[in-house]
C-alpha positions in Angstrom: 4.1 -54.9 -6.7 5.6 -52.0 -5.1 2.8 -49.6 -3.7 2.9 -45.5 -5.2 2.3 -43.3 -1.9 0.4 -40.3 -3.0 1.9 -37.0 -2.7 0.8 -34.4 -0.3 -0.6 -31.2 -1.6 0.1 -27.9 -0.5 3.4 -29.5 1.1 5.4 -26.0 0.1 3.4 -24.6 3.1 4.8 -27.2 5.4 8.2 -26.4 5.3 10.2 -25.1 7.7 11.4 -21.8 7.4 14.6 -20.7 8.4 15.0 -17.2 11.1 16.4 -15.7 8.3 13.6 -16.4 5.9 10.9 -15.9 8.4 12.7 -12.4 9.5 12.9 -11.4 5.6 9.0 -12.5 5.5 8.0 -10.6 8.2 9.8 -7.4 6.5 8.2 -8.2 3.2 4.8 -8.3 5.0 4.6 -4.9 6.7 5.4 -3.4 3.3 8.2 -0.4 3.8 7.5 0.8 0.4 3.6 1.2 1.3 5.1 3.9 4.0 5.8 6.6 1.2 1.5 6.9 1.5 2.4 8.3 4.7 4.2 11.6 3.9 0.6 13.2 4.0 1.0 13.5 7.5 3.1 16.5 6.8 0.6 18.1 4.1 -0.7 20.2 7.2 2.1 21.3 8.7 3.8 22.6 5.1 0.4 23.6 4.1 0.0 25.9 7.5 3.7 27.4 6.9 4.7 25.8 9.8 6.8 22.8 8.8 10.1 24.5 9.5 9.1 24.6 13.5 10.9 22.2 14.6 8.3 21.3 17.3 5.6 21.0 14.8 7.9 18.8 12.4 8.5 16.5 15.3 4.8 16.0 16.1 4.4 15.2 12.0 7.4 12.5 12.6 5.5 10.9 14.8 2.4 10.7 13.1 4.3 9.4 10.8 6.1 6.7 12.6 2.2 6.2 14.3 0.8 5.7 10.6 3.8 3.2 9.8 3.2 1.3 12.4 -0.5 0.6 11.6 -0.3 0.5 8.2 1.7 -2.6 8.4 -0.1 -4.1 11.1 -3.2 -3.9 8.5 -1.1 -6.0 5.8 -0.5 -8.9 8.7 -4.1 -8.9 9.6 -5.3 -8.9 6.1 -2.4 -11.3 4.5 -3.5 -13.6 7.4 -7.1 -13.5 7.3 -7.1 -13.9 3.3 -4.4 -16.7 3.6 -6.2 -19.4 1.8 -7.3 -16.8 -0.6 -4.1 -15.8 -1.5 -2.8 -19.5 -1.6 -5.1 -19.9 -4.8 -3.9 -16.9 -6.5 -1.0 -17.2 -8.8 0.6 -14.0 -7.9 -0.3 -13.8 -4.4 0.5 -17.3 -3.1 4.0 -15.8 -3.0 3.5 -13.1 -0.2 5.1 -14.4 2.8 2.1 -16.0 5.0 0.5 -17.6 2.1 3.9 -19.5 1.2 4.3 -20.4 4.5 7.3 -18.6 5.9 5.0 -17.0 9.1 2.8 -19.2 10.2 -1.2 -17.3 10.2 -1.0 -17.2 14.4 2.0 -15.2 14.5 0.7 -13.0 11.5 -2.3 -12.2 13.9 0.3 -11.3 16.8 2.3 -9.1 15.4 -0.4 -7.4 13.9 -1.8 -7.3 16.9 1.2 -5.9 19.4 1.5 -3.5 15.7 -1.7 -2.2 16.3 -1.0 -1.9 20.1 2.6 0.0 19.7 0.3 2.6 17.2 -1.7 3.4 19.7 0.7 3.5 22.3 3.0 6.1 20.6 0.2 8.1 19.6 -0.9 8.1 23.0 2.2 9.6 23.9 1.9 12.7 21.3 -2.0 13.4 22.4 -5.4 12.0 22.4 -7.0 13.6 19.4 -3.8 11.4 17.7 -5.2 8.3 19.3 -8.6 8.9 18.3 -7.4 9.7 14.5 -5.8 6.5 14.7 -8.3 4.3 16.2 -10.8 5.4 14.0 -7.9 4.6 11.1 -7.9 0.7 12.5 -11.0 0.1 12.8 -12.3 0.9 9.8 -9.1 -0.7 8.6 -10.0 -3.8 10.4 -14.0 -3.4 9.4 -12.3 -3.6 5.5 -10.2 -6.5 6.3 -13.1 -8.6 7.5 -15.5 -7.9 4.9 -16.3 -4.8 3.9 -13.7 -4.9 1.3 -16.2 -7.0 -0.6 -18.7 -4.2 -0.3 -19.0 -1.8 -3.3 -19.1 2.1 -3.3 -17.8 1.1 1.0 -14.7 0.0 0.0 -13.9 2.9 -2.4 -14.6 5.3 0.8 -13.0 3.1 3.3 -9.7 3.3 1.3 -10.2 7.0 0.3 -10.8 7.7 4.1 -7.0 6.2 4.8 -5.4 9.2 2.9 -7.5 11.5 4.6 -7.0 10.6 8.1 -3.2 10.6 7.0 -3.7 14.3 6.6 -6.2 14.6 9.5 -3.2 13.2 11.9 -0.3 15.5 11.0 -2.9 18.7 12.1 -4.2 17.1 15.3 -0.5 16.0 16.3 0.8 19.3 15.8 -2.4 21.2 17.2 -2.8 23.2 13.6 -6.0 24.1 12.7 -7.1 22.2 9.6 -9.0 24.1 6.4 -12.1 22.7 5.3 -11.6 23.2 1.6 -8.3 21.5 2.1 -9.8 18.8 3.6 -12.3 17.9 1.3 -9.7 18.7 -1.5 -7.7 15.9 0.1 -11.0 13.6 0.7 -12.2 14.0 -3.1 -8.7 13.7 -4.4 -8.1 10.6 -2.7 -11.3 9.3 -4.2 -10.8 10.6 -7.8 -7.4 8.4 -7.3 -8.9 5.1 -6.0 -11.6 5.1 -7.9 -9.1 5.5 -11.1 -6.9 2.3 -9.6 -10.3 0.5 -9.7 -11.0 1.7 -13.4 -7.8 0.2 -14.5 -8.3 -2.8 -12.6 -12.0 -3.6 -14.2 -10.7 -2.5 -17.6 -7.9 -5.2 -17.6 -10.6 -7.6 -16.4 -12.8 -6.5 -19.3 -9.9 -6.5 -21.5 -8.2 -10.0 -20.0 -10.2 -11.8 -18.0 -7.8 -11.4 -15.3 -8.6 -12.4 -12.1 -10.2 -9.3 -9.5 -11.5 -8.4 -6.3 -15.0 -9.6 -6.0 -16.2 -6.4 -5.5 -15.2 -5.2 -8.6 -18.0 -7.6 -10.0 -20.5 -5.7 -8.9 -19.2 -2.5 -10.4 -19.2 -1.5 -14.6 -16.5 0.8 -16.2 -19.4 3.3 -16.8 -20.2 4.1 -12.9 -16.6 4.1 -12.3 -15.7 6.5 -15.1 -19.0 8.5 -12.9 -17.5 8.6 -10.1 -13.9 9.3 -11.0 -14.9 12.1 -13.2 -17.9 13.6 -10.2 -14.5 13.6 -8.0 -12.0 15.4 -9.5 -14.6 18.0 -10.5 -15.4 18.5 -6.8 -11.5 18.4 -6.3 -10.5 21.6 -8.7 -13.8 23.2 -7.6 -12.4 22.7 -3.4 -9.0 23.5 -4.3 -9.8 26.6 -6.1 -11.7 27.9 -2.8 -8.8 26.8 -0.1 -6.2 28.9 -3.0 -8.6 31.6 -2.6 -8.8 31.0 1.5 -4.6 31.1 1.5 -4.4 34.9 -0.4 -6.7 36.0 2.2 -4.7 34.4 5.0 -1.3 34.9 3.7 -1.7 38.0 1.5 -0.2 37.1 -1.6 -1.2 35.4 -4.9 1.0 32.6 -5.0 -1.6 30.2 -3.7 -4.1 31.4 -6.6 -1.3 31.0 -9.3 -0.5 27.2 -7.8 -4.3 26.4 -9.2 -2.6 26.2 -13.1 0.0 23.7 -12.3 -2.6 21.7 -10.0 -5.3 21.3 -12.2 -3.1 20.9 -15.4 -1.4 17.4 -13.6 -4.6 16.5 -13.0 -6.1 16.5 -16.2 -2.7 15.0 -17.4 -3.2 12.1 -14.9 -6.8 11.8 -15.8 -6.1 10.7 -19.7 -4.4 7.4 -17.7 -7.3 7.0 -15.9 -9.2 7.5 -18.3 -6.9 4.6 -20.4 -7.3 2.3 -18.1 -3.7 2.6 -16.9 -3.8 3.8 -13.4 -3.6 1.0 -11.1 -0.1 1.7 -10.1 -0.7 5.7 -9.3 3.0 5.2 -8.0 4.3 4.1 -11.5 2.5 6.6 -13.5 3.9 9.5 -11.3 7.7 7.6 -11.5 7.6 7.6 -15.4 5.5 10.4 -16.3 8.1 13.4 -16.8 5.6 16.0 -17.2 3.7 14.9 -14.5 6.9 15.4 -12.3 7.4 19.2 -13.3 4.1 19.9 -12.9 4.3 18.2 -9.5 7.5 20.6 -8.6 5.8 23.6 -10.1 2.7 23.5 -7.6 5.1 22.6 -4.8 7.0 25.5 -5.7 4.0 28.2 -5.8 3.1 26.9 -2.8 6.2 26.9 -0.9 6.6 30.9 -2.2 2.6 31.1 -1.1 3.7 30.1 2.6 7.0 30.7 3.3 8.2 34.1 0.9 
């Protein structure tokens, strides 16, 4: 009687990659299209007028480069470190370390020597840019290995990445940052997060899907609290810094950008509000009067700054 040999599980992992695969997984992992998050750096220098000095656009481009950099070396660390995790989910067994194309050692070097190269180039801007940035990774780091699974700390731990995105392109280019803008900026990330979560416990609710285990320990009631608490603190900050620009820059443009600002908003907030905003990205892509909303406030605040 011929004997069956039983077959190996998990024997995907095992494979061999080829450079090619392994290069294409390595690109896939340090997510390029996660970079676009990044353009905050320049909020401060276009929000200080300043963003056609050369020297000051150059100090944002490397903020921006510095932000790249650790941004992805955040995905490698946390791809690796959830690896088994990720193996078990039926979506996310296809990012590249969970399907075995980098092995988990070389996930944690190149996150590592990413992390490195951050700081390095920021060291070579200024020191306030290192600190921004080390403060960026660690709490990065503290959310990889754990604290994501802590509720109301992992809302402000990835709230806090946007603002230190904004926080670097002032400290790189040595321009003073507002207070109002910054907690405008702070609460506005917030109002956003806490909407992707929303969405994310409502298709859970809805579905059963499967969710981050912090979620559990959150209802659609304190979310809907603390999304709707935000963006009442953001029109309330925004309003002030407006008010902050006509006295800087003498004209009323800044105060006229508060209609198209809290109009997108409140457009954005009847997603939230439906349960649709886990994709922000999507929303904004599809959404047509979100867009011209989105150019009108650019607009009066381009003519607040620079006319």
């Amino acid at each position: 009687m011929t004997k069956v040999e039983p077959i190996a599980p998990a024997q995907e992992h095992r494979l061999r990659p080829t450079a090619a695969a392994t290069i294409g997984g390595v690109l896939r992992t340090a997510r390029p299209k996660q970079w676009l998050k990044n353009v905050l750096v320049f909020a401060a220098p276009f929000t200080a007028g300043r963003i056609g000095d050369l020297t000051v656009l150059r100090s944002a481009l490397i903020a921006f480069v510095v932000f790249c950099l650790a941004a992805s070396a955040i995905y490698f660390v946390n791809d690796a470190k959830d690896v088994d995790a990720d193996r078990a989910h039926p979506a996310k067994r296809n990012r590249p370390i969970a399907a075995g194309l980098i092995p988990v050692p070389v996930a944690f070097g190149v996150g590592i020597v990413l992390l490195l190269a951050a700081l390095g180039v920021a060291a070579a801007q200024n020191w306030q840019l290192v600190v921004v940035i080390a403060v960026y990774e660690g709490v990065q780091l503290g959310y990889c290995f754990g604290l994501k699974h802590e509720p109301v700390i992992d809302l402000c731990i990835v709230a806090s990445g946007f603002l230190l995105r904004s926080i670097s392109g002032g400290v790189a280019a040595n321009i003073p940052l507002s207070q109002w803008f910054l907690l405008t900026t702070a609460f506005g990330s917030l109002f956003m997060v806490s909407g992707k979560r929303y969405a994310e416990i409502r298709l859970f609710n809805q579905t059963g899907a499967e969710i981050r285990s912090s979620l559990r320990k959150y209802s659609a009631s304190y979310l809907r609290f603390v999304w709707a608490t935000a963006v009442a603190v953001v029109i309330a900050t925004y309003c002030q810094w407006a008010f902050q620009l006509r006295e800087q820059f003498g004209t009323t443009w800044s105060e006229i950008s508060i209609v198209p600002f809290v109009i997108a908003l409140l457009r954005y907030a009847i997603d939230v509000d439906g349960g649709k905003a886990g994709s922000p990205e999507e929303i904004v892509l599809h959404d047509r009067l979100l867009q011209v909303l989105g150019v009108a406030w650019i607009t009066t605040l381009a003519l607040a700054f620079y006319f």
